[in-house]
C-alpha positions as CSV (number, residue, x, y, z in Angstrom):
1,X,148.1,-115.6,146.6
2,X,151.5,-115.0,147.2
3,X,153.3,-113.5,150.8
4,X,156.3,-112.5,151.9
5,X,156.9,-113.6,155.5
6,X,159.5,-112.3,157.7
7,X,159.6,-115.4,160.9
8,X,160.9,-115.3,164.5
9,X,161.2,-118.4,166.0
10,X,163.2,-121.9,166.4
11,X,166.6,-120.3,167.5
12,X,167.9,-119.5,163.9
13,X,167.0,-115.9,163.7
14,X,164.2,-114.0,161.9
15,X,163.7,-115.9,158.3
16,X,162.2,-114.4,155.1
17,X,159.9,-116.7,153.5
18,X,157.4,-116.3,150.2
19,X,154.4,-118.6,151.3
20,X,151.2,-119.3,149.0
21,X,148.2,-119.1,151.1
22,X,144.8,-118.2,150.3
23,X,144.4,-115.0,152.9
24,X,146.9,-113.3,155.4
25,X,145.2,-115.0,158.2
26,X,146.1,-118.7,157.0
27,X,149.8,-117.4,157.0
28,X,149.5,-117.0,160.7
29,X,147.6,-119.8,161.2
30,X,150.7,-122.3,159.5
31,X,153.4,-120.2,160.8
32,X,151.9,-120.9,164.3
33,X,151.6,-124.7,163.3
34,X,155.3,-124.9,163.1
35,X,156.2,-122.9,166.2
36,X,157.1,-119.8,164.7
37,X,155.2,-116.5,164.7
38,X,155.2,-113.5,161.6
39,X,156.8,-110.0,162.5
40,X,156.0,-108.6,159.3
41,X,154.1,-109.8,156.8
42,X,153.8,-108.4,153.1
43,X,151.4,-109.2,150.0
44,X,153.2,-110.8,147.0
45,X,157.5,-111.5,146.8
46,X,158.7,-107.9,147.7
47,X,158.8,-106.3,144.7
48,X,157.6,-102.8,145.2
49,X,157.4,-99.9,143.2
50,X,159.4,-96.5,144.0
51,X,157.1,-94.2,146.3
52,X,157.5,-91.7,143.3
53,X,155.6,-94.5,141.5
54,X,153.0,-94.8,143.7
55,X,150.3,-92.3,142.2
56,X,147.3,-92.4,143.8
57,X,143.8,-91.1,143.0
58,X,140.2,-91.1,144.0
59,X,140.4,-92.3,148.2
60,X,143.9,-94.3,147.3
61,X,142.0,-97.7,147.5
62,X,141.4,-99.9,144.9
63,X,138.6,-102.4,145.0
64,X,140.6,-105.1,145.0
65,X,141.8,-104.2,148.5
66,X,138.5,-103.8,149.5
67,X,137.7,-107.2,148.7
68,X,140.7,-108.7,150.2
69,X,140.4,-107.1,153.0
70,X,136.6,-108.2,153.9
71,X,137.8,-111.9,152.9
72,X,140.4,-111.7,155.7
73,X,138.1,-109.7,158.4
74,X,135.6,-112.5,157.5
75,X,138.3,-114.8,158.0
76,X,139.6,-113.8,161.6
77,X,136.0,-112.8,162.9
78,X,135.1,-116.8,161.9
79,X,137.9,-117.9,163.8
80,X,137.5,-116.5,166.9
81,X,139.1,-113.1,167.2
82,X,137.4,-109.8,168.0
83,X,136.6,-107.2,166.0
84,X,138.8,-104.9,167.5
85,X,141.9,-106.9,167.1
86,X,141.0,-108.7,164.0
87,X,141.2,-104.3,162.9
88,X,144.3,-104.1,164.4
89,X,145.8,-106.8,162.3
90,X,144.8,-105.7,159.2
91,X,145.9,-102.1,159.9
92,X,149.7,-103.3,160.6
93,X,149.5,-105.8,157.5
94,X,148.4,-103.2,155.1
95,X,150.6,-101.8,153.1
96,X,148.4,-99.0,151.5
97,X,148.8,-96.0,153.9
98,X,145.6,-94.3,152.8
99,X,144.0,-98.0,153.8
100,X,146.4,-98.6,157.0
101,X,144.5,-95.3,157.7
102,X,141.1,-95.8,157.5
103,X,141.5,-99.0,159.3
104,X,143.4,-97.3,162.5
105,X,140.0,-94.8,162.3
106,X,137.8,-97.7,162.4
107,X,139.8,-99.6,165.1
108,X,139.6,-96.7,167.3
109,X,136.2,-95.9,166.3
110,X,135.0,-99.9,167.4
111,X,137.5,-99.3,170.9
112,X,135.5,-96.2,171.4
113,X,131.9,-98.1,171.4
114,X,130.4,-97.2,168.1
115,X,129.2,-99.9,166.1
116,X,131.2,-101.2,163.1
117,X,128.6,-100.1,160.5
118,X,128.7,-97.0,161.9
119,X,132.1,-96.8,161.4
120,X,132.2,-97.2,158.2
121,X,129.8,-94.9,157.3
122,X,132.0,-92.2,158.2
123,X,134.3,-93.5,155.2
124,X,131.8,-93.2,152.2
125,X,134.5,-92.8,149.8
126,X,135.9,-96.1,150.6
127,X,133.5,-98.5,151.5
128,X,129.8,-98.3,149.4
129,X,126.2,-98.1,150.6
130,X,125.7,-101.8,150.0
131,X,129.0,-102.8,152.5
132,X,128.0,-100.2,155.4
133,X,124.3,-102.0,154.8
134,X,125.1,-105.8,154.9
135,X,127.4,-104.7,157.9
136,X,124.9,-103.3,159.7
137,X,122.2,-106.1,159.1
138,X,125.3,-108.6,160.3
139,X,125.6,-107.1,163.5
140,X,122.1,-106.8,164.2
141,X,121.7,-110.8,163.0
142,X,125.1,-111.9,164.9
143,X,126.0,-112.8,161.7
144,X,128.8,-110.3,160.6
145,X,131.4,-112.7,159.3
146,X,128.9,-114.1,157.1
147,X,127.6,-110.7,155.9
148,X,130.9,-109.8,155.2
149,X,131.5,-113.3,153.6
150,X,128.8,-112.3,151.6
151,X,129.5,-109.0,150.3
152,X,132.7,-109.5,149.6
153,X,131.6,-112.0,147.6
154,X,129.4,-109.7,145.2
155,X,131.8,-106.9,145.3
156,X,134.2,-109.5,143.8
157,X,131.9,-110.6,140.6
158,X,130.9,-107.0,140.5
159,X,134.3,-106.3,139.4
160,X,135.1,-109.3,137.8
161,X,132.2,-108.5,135.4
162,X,133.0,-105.2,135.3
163,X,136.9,-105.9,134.5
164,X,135.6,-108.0,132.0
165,X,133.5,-105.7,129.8
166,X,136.0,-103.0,130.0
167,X,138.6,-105.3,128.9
168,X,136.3,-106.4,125.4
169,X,136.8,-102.5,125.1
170,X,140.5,-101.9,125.2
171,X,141.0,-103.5,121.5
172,X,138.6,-101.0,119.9
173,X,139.8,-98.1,122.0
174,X,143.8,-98.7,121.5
175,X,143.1,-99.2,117.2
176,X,141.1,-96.0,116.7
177,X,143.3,-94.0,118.8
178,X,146.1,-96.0,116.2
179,X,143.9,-94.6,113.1
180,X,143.5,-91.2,114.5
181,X,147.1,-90.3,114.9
182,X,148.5,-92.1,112.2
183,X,146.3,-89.8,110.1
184,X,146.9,-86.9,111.4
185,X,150.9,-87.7,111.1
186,X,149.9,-88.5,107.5
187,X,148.3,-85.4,106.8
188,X,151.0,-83.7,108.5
189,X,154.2,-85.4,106.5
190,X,152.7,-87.4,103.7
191,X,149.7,-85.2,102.0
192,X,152.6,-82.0,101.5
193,X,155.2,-84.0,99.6
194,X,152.4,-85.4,97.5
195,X,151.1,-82.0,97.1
196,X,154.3,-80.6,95.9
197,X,154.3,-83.6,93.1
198,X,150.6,-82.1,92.2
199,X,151.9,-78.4,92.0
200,X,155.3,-79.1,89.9
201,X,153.3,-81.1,87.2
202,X,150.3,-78.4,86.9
203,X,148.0,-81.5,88.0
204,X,144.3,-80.8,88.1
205,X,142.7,-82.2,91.0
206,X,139.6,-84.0,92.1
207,X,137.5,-82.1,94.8
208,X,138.2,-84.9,97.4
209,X,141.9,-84.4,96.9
210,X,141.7,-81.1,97.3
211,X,139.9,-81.1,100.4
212,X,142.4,-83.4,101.8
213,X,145.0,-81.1,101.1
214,X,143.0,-78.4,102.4
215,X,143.2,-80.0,106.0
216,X,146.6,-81.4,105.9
217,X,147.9,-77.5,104.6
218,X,146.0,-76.1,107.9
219,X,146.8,-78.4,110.0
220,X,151.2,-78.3,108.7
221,X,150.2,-74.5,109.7
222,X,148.7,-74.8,113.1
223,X,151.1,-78.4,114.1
224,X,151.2,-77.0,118.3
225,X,147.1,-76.4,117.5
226,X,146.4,-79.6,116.1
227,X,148.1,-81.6,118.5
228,X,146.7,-79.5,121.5
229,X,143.1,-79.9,119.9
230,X,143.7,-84.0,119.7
231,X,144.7,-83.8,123.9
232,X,141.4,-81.8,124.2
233,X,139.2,-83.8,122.4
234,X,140.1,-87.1,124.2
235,X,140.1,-85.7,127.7
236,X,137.0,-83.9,126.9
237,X,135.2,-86.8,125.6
238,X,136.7,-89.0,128.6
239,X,135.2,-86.1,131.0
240,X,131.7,-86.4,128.9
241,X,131.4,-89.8,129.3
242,X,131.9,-89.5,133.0
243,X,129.4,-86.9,133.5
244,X,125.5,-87.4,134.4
245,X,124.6,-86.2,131.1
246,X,127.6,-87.7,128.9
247,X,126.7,-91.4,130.7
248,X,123.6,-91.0,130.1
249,X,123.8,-90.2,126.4
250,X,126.1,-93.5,126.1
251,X,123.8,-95.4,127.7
252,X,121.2,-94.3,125.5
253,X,123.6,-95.0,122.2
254,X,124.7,-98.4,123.2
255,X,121.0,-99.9,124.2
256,X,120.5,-99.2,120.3
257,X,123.2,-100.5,119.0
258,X,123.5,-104.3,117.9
259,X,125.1,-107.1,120.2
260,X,126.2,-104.0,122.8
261,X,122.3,-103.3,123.6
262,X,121.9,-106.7,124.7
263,X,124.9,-107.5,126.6
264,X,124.5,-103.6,128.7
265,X,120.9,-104.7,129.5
266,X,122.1,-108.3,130.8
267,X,125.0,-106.5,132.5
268,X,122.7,-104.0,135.1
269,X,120.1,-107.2,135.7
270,X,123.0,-108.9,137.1
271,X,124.5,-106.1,138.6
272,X,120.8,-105.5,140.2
273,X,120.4,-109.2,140.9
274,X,123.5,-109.9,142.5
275,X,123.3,-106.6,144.8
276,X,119.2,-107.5,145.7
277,X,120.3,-111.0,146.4
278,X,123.1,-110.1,148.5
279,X,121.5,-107.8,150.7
280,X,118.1,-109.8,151.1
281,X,120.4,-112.5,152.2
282,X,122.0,-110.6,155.2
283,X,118.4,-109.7,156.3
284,X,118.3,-106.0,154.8
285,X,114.4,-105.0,154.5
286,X,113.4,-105.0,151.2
287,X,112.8,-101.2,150.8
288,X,116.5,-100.6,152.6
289,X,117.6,-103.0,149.7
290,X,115.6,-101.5,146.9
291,X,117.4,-98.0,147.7
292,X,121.0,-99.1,148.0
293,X,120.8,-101.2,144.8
294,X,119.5,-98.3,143.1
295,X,122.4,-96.1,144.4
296,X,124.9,-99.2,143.0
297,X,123.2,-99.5,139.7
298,X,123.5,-95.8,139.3
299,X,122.5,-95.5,135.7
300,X,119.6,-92.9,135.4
301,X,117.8,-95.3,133.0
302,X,117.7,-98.6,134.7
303,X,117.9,-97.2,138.8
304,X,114.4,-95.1,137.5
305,X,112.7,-98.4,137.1
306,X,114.3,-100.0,140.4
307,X,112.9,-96.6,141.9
308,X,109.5,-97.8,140.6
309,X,109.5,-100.8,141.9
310,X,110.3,-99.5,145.4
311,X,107.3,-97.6,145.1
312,X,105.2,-100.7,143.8
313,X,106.1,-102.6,147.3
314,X,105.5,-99.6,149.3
315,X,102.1,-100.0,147.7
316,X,101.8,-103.7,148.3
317,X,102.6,-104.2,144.7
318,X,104.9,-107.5,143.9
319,X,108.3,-106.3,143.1
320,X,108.4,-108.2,139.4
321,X,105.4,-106.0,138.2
322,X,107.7,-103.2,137.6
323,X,110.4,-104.7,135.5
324,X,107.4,-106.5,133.5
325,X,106.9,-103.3,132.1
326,X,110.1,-102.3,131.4
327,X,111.2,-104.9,128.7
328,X,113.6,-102.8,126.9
329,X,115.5,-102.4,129.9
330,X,115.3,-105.5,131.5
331,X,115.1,-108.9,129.9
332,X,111.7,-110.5,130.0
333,X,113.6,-113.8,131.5
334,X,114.6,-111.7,134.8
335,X,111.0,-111.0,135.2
336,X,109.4,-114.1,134.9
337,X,112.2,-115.6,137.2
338,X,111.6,-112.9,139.8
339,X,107.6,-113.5,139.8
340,X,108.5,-117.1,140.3
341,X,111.0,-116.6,143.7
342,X,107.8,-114.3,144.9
343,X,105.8,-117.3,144.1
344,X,107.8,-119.8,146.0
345,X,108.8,-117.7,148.8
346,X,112.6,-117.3,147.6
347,X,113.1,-114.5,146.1
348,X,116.8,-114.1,147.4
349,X,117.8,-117.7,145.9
350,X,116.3,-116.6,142.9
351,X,117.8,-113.3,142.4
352,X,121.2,-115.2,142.7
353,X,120.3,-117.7,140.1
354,X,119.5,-114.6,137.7
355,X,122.8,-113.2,138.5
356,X,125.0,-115.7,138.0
357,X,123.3,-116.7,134.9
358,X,123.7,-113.2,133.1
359,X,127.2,-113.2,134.5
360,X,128.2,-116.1,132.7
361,X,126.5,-115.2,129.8
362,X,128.2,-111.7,130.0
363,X,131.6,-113.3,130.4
364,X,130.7,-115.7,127.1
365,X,129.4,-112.4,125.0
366,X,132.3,-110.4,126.0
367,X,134.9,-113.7,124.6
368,X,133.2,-113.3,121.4
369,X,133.2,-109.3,121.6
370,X,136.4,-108.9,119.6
371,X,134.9,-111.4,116.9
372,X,132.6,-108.9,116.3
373,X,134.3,-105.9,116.7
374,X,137.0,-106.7,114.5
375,X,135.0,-106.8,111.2
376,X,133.5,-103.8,111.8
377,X,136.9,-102.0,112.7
378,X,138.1,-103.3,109.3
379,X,135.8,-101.7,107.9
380,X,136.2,-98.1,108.8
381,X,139.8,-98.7,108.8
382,X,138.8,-99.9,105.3
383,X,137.1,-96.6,104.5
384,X,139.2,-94.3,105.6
385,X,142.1,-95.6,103.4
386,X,140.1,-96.5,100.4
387,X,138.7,-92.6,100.3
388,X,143.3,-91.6,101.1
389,X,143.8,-93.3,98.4
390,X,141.2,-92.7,95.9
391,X,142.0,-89.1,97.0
392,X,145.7,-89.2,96.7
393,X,147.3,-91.7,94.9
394,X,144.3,-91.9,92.1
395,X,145.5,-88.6,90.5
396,X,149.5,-89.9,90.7
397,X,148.0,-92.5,88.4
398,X,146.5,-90.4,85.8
399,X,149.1,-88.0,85.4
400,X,151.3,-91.1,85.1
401,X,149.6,-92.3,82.2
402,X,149.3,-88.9,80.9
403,X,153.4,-88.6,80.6
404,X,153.4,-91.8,79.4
């Protein structure tokens, strides 16, 4: 990671140098090694985008930023500093202002006495169930720069894995948008002059082609409609798919559909074995950990069964019995594994053994995604032009051969 350092120090002036360090901290630490200290102290080589540029939504943070920053409070807390100042440093290094902030609430918050998880809970929009949770168990342990070592550790493959799948979607996304408005400019500028061919010859016309032309002579009519109907119908599905119901439907769609089903359910067992493992680790109680991983696994689907299984230990029961019975969900493996670590005592050690094998077997599906994908997007590509042209250029043909 890349930072641009402006340095005081050695008699020669402030300096501005780009040094490669692994968090902000370690700048300060080598700056200090060599008798300097940093005034200012930026991510990257100083290339920023215009403020006009800048467009934020949601809370203005990214998860990224998140992450970064509980590596560095991690960081500073292990060397030594207080929590208070270790705050105050990350509040003038930030460069996010929605971040820089939240962090000068939570400094004064922590100068004010409240405790840090505490803090943070008064951000929910920022920083998840599962952080204000590991926090909490930190500070109650003594342990909060592992804690935070440690979630920011699972936030990080959350998104990584996350990142990943969405990216294996992009290629099928971007072509059928491609299809879709290539035919409907085709309809739009192609279909008429080949219409007017028909009419000027007296042509007789299949039924297909004269459906085609049916659509493409509404849609030349209505052009401001058409268009207006396309910006509809992809906001409107994007809004679907982001709604209770409209995930849910999805969800229920891809679990049924070849190759996808498989890699969704080994997605949410590591999503829930990597959240369980991280929380049992930083000494949540189980039940605490049950209910926050069911808030992070969110799906109605697969957080109904982690809702069973919280009732299962409430009853005494042994947290694998409720997945056992859920094999369409979750795979069989998971279960078996998870009976073993309540065998042995080590149910955290497993939990992260099942996560980081489904993640890796994620990230190997999702490489050999597009292999799949692609054949299958040739196809209805396929279709849809073989139909065009059986449709439109069959008839061209006959009344060809006809003159001739």
């Amino acid at each position: 990671m890349k930072f641009r350092a402006t340095i005081r120090g050695g008699g020669a002036g402030d300096t501005v140098r780009i040094i490669d360090a692994p968090t902000r901290f370690a700048v300060y630490e080598q700056i200090e090694k060599e008798g300097g200290s940093v005034i200012a102290l930026e991510e990257g080589s100083g290339f920023t985008l215009p403020a006009w540029a800048n467009i934020q939504f949601g809370s203005g943070i990214k998860r990224e930023e998140i992450v970064r920053l509980t590596k560095n409070l991690s960081a500073m807390l292990t060397a030594g500093l207080s929590l208070s100042r270790a705050l105050s440093v990350l509040e003038r290094q930030s460069s996010n202002k929605y971040l820089k902030k939240v962090m000068s609430e939570l400094s004064e918050s922590v100068r004010r006495g409240s405790s840090f998880h505490e803090a943070l809970a008064e951000h929910s929009k920022v920083f998840p169930p599962i952080f204000v949770a590991m926090v909490k168990a930190g500070e109650e342990s003594g342990g909060l720069a592992d804690s935070l070592t440690t979630v920011g550790m699972q936030m990080e493959r959350s998104e990584q894995l996350t990142r990943k799948i969405k990216g294996a979607m992009i290629y099928p996304s971007i072509v059928l948008t491609a299809v879709v408005i290539v035919g409907v400019l085709m309809m739009i500028y192609v279909v008429p002059t080949l219409t007017k061919t028909f009419s000027s010859l007296g042509a007789k016309v299949p039924l297909a082609t004269r459906i085609i032309v049916a659509i493409s002579n509404f849609m030349v009519a209505n052009v401001a409609l058409v268009f207006v109907g396309l910006v509809a119908f992809f906001v409107g599905t994007y809004l679907f798919i982001r709604s209770p119901r409209g995930s849910a439907v999805v969800l229920w769609i891809a679990l049924r559909l070849p190759v996808i089903g498989e890699l969704v359910r080994e997605t949410y067992a590591a999503r829930f074995a990597r959240t369980l493992s991280s929380l049992l680790t930083s000494s949540v109680p189980v039940l605490d950990a049950l209910s926050i991983t069911k808030e992070v696994v969110h799906a109605g689907l697969f957080a109904r069964v982690i809702d069973e299984a919280e009732e299962a230990v409430r009853k005494g029961e042994p947290l694998s019995a409720s997945f056992v019975n859920h094999p369409k969900l979750y795979p069989i493996l998971m279960s078996d594994m998870l009976s073993v670590g309540e065998e042995t005592g080590k149910v955290a050690e497993m939990l992260k053994q099942i996560a980081e094998f489904y993640e890796e077997d994620v990230q190997e599906k999702t490489k050999d995604l597009s292999t799949i994908i692609e054949p299958v997007l040739m196809l209805i590509i396929g279709t849809f032009v073989g139909i065009f042209a059986i449709s439109m250029i069959a008839p061209i043909y006959q009344l060809s051969s006809a003159i001739g």
